[in-house]
C-alpha positions in Angstrom: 0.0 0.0 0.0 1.4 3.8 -0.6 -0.4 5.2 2.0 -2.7 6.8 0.5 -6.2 7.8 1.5 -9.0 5.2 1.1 -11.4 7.1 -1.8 -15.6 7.0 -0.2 -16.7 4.6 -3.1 -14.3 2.5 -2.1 -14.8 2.5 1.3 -18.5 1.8 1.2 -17.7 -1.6 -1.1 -15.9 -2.8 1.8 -18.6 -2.0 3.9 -21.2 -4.0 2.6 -18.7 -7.0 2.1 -18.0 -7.0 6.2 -22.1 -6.9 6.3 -22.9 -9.8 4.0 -19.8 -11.8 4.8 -21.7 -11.4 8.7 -25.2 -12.3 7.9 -23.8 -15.5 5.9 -22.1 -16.6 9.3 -24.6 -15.5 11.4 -27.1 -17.9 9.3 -24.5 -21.1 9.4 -24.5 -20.7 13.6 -28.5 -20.4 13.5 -28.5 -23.6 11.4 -26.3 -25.6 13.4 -28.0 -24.6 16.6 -31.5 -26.0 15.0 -29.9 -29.7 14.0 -28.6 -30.0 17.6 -31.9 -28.6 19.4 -34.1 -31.8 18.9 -37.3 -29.9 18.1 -40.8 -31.1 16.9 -39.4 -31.0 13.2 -35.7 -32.9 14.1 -37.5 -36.2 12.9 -36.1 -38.5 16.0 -39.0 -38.5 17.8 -42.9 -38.7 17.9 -44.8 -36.2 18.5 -45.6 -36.9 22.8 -41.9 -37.9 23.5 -42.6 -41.1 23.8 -40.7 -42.7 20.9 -36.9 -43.6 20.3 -35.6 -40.5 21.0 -37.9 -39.5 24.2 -35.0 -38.2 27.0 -35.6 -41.5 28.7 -34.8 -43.6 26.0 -31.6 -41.8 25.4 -30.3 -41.5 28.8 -31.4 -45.0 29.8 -32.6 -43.9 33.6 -35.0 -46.3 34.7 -38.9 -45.2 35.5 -38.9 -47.9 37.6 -39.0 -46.0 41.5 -38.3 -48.7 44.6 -39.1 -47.4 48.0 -37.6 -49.4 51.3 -39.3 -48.9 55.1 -38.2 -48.0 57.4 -35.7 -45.3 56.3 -31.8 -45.7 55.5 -30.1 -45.0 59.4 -33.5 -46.5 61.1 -33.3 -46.9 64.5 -35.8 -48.7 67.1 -37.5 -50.6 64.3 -40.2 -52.5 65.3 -38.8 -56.7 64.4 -42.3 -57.3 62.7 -44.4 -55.5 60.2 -42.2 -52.5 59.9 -39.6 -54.1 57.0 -41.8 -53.2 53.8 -39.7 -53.2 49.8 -42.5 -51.8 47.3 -41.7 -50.9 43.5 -43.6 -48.4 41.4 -43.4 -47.9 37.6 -42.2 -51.5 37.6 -41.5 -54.9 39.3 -39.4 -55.9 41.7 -37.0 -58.5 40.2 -34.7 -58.4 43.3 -34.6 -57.8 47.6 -32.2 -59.4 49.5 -32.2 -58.7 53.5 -29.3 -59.8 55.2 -28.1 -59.1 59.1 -24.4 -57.9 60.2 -23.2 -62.0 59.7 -24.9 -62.3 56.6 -27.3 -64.2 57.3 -30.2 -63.8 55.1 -34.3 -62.8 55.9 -36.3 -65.0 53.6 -39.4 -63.2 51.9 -41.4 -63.2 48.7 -42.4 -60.6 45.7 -45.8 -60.7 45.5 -47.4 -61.7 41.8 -47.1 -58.7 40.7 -44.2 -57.3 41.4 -44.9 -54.5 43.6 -44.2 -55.4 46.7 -41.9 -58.0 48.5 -42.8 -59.2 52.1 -40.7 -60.7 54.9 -41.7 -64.8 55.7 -41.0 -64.0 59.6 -40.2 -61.5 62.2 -36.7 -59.9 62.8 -34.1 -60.0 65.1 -34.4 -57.8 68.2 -31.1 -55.3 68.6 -29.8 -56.2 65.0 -28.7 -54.3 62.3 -29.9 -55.3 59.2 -29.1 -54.1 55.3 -31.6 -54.0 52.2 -30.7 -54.3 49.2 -33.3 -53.8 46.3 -34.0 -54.0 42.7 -36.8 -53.1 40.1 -37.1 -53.2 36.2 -39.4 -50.8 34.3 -41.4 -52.0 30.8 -38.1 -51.2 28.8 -36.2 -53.4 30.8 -33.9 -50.8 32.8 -33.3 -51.2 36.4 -33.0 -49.3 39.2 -32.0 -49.7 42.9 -31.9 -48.9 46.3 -30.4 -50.0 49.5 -30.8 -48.7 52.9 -29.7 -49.9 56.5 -31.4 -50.0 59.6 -31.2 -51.4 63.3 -34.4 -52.8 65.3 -35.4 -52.3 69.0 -33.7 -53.3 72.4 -37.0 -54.3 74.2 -37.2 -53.3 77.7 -39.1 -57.1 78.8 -38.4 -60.3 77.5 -39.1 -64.1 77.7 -37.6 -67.5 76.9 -38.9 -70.7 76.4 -37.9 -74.2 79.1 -38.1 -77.3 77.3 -38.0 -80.8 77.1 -36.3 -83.3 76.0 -32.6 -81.7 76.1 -30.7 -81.3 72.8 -28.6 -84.4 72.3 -31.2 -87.0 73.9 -32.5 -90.2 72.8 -36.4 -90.7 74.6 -39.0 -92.7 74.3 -41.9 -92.8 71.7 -44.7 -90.7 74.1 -42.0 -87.8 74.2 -43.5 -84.3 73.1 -41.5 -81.5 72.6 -43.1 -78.9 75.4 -42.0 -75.5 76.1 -43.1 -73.7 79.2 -42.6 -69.8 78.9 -41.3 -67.3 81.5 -44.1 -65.0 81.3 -48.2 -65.6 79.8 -48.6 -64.9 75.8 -51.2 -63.4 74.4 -49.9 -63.4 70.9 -50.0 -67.1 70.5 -49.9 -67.6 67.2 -46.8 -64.9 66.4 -44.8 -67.4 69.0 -46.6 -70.8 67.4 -45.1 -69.8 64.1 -41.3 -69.2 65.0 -41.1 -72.7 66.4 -40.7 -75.3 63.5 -40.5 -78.8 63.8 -39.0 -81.0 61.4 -38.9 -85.1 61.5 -37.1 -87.9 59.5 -38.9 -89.4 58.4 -41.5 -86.7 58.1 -44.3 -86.9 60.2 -47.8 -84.3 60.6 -46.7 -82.4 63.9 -48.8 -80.4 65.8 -48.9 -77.9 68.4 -51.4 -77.5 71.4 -51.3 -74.8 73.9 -51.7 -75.5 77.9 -53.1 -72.3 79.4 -51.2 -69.0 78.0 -47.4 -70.4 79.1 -47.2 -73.9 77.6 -47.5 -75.5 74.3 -46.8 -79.3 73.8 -45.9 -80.7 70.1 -46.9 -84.3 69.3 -47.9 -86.4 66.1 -51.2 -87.8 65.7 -50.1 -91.2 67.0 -46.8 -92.1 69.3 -43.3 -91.5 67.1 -42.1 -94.1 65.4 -39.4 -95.4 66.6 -35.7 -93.8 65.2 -37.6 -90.8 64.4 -35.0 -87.4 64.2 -36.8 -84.4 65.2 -35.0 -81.2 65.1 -36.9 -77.8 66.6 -36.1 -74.2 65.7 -36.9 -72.4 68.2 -36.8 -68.7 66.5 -38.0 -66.8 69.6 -35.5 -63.5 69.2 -37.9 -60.4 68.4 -41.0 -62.2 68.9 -43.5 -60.0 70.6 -45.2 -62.4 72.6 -47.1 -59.6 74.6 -47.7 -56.4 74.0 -43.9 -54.8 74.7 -42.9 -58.6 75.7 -40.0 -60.1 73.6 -38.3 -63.0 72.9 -34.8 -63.7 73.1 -34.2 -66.9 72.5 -32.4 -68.7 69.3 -31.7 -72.1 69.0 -31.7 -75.5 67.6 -32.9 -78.6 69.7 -32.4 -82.1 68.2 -33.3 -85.8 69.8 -33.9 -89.0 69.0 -37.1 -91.6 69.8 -35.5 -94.5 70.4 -36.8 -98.0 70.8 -41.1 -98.5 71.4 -42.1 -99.4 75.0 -45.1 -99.1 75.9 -46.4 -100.7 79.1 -50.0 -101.7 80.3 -51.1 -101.3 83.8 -54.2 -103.1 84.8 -55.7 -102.3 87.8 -57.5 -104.9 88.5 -55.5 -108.0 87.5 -52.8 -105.6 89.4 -50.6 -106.7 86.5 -48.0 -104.7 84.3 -47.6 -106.0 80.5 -44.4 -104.6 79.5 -44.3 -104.7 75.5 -41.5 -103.6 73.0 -42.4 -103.1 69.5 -46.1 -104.7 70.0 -44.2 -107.6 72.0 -44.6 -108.3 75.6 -41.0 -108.9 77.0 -42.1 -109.2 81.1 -45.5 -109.5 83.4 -44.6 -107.5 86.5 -47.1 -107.9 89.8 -47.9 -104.5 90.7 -50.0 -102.3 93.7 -52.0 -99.6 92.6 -54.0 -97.2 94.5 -56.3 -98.9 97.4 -60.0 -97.7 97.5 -60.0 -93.5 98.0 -56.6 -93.2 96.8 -57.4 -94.7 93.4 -54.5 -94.3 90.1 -55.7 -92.4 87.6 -56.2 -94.3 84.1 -54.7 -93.3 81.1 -51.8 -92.6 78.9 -48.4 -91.2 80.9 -45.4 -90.9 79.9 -42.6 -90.6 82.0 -41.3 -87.2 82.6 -38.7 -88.4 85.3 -36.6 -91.0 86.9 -35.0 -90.2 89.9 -32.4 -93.7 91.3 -33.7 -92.4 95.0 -36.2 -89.8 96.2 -38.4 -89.0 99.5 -42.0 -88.9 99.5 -44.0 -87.0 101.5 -48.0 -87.2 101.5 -47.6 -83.9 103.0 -46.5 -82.2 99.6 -49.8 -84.1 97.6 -52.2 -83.1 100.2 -52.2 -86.5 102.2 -51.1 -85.2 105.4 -48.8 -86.7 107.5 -49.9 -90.3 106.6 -46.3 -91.4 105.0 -43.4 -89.7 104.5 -40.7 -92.5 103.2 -37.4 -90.8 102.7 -35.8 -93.5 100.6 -38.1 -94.3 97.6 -35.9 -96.5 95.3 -36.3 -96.3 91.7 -39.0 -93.6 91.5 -40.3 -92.4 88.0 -42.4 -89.5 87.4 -45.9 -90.1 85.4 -47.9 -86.5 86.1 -47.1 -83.2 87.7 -49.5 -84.0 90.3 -47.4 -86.8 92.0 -48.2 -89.8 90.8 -45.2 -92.2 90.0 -44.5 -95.9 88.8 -41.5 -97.1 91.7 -39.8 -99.0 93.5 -41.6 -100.1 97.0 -39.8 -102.6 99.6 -42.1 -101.7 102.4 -45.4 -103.1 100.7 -44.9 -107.4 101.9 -47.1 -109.2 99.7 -49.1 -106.7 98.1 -47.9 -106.9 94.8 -50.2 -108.8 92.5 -52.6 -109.6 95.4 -54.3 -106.3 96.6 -54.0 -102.4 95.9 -52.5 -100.4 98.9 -50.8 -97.0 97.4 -51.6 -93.9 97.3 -52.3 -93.9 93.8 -48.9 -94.4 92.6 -47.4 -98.0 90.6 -45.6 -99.8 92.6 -43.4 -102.4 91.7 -41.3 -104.8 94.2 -38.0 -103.7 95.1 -35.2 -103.9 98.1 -34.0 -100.6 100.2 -31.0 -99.3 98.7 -32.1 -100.4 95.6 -29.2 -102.7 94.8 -30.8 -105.7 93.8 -30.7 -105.4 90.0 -33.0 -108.4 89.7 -35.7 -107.1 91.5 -38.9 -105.7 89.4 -38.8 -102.3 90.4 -34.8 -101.6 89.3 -35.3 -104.1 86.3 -38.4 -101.8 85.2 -35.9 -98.6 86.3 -32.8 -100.0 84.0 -35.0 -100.6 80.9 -37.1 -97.6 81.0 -36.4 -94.3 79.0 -38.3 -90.6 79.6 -40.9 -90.3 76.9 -41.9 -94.1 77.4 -45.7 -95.0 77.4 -47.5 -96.2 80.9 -51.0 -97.1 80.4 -53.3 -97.5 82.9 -56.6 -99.3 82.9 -59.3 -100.4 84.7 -59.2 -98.4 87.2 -61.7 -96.9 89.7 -60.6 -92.7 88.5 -61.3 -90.6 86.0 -58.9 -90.4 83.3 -55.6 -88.2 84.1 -56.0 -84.5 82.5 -54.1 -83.8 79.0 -51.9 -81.7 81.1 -51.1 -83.3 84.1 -47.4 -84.2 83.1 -47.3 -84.8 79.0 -50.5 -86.8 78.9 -51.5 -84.8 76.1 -52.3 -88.2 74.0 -55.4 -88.7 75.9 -57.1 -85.9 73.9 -58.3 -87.0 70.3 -56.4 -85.7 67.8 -59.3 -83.3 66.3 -59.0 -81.7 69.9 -55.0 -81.5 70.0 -55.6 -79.2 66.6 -58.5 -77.5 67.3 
């Protein structure tokens, strides 16, 4: 350039070049910003949003919404009816509820996916995780997991029972539980004991006043039966604000089939293993007033020596023998099947107890010969003493575990 002065004319040409050159980028910018917008007229999608290229489809976020009670950092939770998973906008395909050792809470997704429900109460003063997962109609998931601890109750209860864990008893045996403090929410506690047999047998449960329940089959166990018992008491509310704390597994064995017949009027005793008689014993049985009850005991006892008092049965002061050989409990009330060396020749010749069975026998109990320790020796809790023919009424369902003098429509109902 020679420095020279731009003329007007020319000037004003390069004006209007600046001004179209402008416009022309101006209009390439407004185009591009159009084919990235995704309007009504970008030809990706339909016109409510709902097709392929809907923001949904091309983010891939689930629709599917799962809510978890109680609350993620829960404290206090109530150990039943307070654990609920629920899934909206879609089904739940996944929950999994597991405590601080892993172990898992069993439950079920209901048919149609909305909601999954715990099979059992929880654990009282455990923490417990949830882990959850739903699918919406596309197939995308979504999930949530949350973490929660339930209640220290204040009041609590636990179960006594019999047999103990590890024994082998005889084929009248139930499996009875006697709890520290009255339920009124029977069935809650009913439903967190399970019983299991092999071979499998129909067990059933029958409660014995608001603190006791007694579980038999409908006829005696067959002998070698396994039964195992759960007894899943921890965060049971078995009253209101009344928990249980008790976990555990019992396990025993019915051994051999014994069952012996008392009759009271030939004063005879027919003892028979497997549906065979192996002895007749002479027996006494209670003389007139003092009468044995009749039917089906089992023994809940055996004590090698033990004092009698007729003071502790209501009888007064009219015996009190401190040296009872081979005694063996048949009910609560006091009646037993024993030794007795003071009774001459009463055995198969007259009744003259106070309503217990009683079989000949030598003080000190050493002679291992004589009925009452051979009857002692060959004897097992749970075995089967009938009684018959005698002047009583039949001995109460639950005096002692003589629940298999009810019918078995009765034990159920």
């Amino acid at each position: 350039m020679n420095g020279r002065p731009v003329s007007g004319a020319s000037a004003d040409v390069r004006g209007r070049s600046i001004r179209r050159l402008s416009a022309l980028l101006c209009g390439v910018v407004l185009t591009a910003v159009t084919a990235c917008g995704g309007g009504s007229d970008s030809g990706s999608a339909s016109a409510d949003g709902k097709g392929k290229g809907s923001a949904a489809a091309r983010s891939g976020q689930s629709e599917a919404v799962v809510t978890i009670a109680p609350k993620d950092g829960a404290k206090g939770v109530d150990t039943s009816g307070a654990l609920k998973v629920g899934a909206a906008k879609g089904k739940l395909t996944e929950v999994e509820v597991k405590d601080a050792e892993g172990a898992e809470v069993e439950g079920e997704i209901s048919a149609d996916g909305a909601t999954w429900t715990p099979s059992t109460h929880l654990a009282a003063s455990t923490t417990y995780t949830v882990h959850a997962v739903a699918e919406d109609a596309e197939g995308r998931t979504a999930a949530e997991d949350a973490r929660f601890t339930t209640l220290t109750p204040k009041n609590t209860f636990i179960g006594h029972f019999t047999p103990e864990d590890g024994s082998t008893v005889g084929v009248g045996m139930p499996f009875s539980i006697r709890f520290t403090r009255g339920i009124t929410h029977p069935e809650d506690v009913e439903k967190a004991i399970r019983v299991k047999t092999e071979p499998a047998v129909e067990v059933e449960g029958h409660w014995f006043g608001n603190d006791r329940i007694d579980f038999r089959p409908e006829k005696y166990w067959k002998a070698g039966t396994k039964v195992t018992v759960d007894l899943d008491l921890d965060g049971v509310e078995g009253r209101d604000g009344v928990y249980g704390k008790q976990s555990k597994t019992v396990s025993f064995t019915i051994g051999r089939n014994q069952v012996s017949v008392v009759d009271a009027k030939k004063l005879t005793m027919k003892v028979m293993r497997d549906g065979r008689t192996v002895r007749t014993i002479p027996v006494t049985t209670g003389a007139p007033g003092y009468e044995t009850w009749n039917g089906q005991m089992v023994i809940s006892e055996k004590l090698t020596v033990t004092r009698m008092n007729g003071e502790t049965v209501g009888y007064g002061g009219e015996y009190d023998i401190k040296d009872v050989p081979h005694a063996m409990r048949l009910t609560t009330s006091g009646t037993f099947i024993h030794g007795n060396y003071w009774g001459g020749d009463a055995f198969g010749n007259r009744n003259a107890s106070h309503g217990c069975v009683g079989l000949r026998d030598v003080r000190g109990g050493w002679d291992r010969t004589a009925p009452g320790a051979w009857f002692f020796d060959h004897s097992l809790i749970g075995d089967v003493v009938i009684v018959k023919n005698s002047n009583d009424a039949t001995v109460a369902p639950d005096n002692g575990y003589n629940g298999w003098n009810m019918s078995w429509e009765k034990w159920k109902a």
